[in-house]
C-alpha positions, -999 to +999 in steps of 0.1 A: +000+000+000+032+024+008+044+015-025+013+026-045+010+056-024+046+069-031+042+057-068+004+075-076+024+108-052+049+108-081+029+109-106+007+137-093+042+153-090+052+149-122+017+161-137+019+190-111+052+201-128+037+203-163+007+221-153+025+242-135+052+253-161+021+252-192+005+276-166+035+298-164+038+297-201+005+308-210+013+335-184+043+349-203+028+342-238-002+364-228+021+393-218+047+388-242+032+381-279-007+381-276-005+413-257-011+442-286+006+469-263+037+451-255+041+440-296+035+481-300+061+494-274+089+470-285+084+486-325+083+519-312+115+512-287+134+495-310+155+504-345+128+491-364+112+520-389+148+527-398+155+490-404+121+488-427+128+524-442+163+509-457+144+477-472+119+498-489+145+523-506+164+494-511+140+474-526+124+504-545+157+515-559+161+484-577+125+485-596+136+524-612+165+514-635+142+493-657+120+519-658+139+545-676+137+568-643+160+573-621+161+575-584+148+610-578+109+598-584+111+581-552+121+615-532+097+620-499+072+594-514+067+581-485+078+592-444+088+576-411+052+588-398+033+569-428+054+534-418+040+545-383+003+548-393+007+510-418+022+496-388-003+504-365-032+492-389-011+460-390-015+454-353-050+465-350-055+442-376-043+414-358-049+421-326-086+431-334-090+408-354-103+431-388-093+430-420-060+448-433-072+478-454-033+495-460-042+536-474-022+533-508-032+572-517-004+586-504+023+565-520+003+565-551+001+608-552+035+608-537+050+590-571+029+602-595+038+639-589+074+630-590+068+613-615+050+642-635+080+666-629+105+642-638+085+637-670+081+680-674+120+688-664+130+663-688+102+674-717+094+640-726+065+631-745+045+604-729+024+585-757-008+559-747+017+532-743+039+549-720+009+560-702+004+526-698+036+515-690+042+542-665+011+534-648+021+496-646+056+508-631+032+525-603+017+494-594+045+481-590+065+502-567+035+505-547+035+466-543+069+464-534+062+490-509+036+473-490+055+438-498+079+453-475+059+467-444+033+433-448+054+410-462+018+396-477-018+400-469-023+361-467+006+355-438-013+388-421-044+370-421-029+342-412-012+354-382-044+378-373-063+337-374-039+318-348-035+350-322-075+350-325-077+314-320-047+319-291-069+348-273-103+326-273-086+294-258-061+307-236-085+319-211-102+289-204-069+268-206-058+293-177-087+285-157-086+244-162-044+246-153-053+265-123-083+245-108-059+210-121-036+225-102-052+227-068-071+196-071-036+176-077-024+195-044-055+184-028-051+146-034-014+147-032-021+159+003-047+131+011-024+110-002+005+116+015+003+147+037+036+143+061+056+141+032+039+167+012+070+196+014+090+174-003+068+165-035+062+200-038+095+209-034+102+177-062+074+198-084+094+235-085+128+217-094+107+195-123+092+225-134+118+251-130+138+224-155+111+222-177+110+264-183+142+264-193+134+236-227+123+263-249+157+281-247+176+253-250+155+238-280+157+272-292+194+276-289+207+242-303+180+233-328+155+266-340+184+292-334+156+314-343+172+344-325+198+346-345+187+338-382+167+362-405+130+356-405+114+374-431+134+401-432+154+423-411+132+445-401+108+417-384+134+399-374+144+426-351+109+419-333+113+385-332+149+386-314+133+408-289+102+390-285+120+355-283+146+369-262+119+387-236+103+357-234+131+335-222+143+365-199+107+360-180+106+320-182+143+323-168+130+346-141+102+322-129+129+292-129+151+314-109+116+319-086+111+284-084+144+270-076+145+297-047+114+285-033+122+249-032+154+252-016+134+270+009+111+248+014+138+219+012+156+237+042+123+240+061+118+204+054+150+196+071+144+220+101+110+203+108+123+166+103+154+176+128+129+190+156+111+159+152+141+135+157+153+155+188+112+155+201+116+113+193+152+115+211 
């Protein structure tokens, strides 16, 4: 009967360090990457619009050479501000879960007058065709534009799909961990309630291990920190993002392992009174 007792105490152990560090998880995932203001503050704190600003001029600068125009068409097109504004639609869009509607006026009137005085300080006749052809070169700087703030519409949407699906479960995960949580406490101390400093102390070691997998599985086999995702620009976020997220689950370890030894040494202190009480 001991035996089955200090086997089924295990296992509630074991179960009670998952829970626990899914629990803690959710917890930093819900302050970290599903929280819209955090996602916003880390853009506006880091090098990001000047990252983004060099891969559109970069991007657009190659597009004007085929063109027959040269670099000056793409003068004050666009601003810092205007990055600001598509960024923030971006977020609302994913965050509230609405459609991204990006305001292409502004580019579009932006290039078209330089592109009118290019055409009048150089007294070029512009035929149909050209008209054409000019026009199609618009669409296509204006593409590569938002290519480079969006990357695409469809990963958007797809993005703005799993953090909706994310924000609708993670709630009522929350509230199963927590009540799982206490009911495994519960039994484990009907089960075996002298020795229940030491299982608990068993579960923060367990779990303080387990929040410290993602970093390690991050480090040897994703690396994602370091490699380009996307593009530079968004890779910035995700370093900070990934590496926030690790700093927190690192902290809570740290928490843990603090609290079981404490509890370990107050284990000790009780079991020594009692031998000297038995002496």
């Amino acid at each position: 009967m001991k035996k089955i007792k200090i086997i089924i105490s295990y296992l509630i152990t074991i179960l009670l360090s998952i829970s626990l560090s899914t629990l803690i998880l959710i917890i930093v995932l819900n302050s970290n990457i599903l929280n819209k203001t955090y996602i916003t503050n880390t853009i506006n704190d880091s090098n990001y619009y000047e990252t983004l600003k060099k891969s559109i001029d970069d991007s657009l600068s190659e597009l004007t050479p085929q063109s027959g125009f040269n670099d000056e068409i793409l003068d004050n097109i666009y601003t810092i501000n205007d990055l600001k504004k598509e960024t923030k639609l971006i977020i609302n869009s994913i965050y509230n879960n609405k459609k991204y509607n990006p305001n292409k006026e502004y580019i579009k009137r932006g290039l078209e007058d330089n592109i009118n005085k290019f055409i009048e300080n150089n007294n070029i006749d512009i035929t149909n065709k050209a008209k054409k052809q000019i026009e199609k070169f618009e669409n296509t700087i204006i593409e590569a534009y938002y290519n480079q703030i969006s990357y695409s519409n469809s990963i958007i949407n797809n993005i703005r799909t799993k953090v909706n699906k994310l924000n609708n479960i993670i709630q009522p995960v929350t509230y199963v961990l927590i009540s799982l949580i206490i009911v495994l406490l519960i039994i484990l101390f009907i089960i075996n309630h002298i020795e229940i400093i030491e299982y608990i102390y068993m579960t923060l070691i367990i779990s303080s291990t387990l929040l410290l997998i993602p970093k390690v599985f991050e480090y040897n086999e994703l690396n994602l920190s370091k490699k380009t995702v996307l593009n530079n620009h968004i890779n910035i976020i995700v370093r900070e993002v990934l590496n926030n997220i690790y700093d927190k689950l690192q902290i809570y370890s740290i928490i843990f392992i603090i609290i079981g030894i404490l509890l370990l040494i107050t284990n000790i202190i009780i079991l020594s009174k009692k031998q000297k009480k038995i002496k």
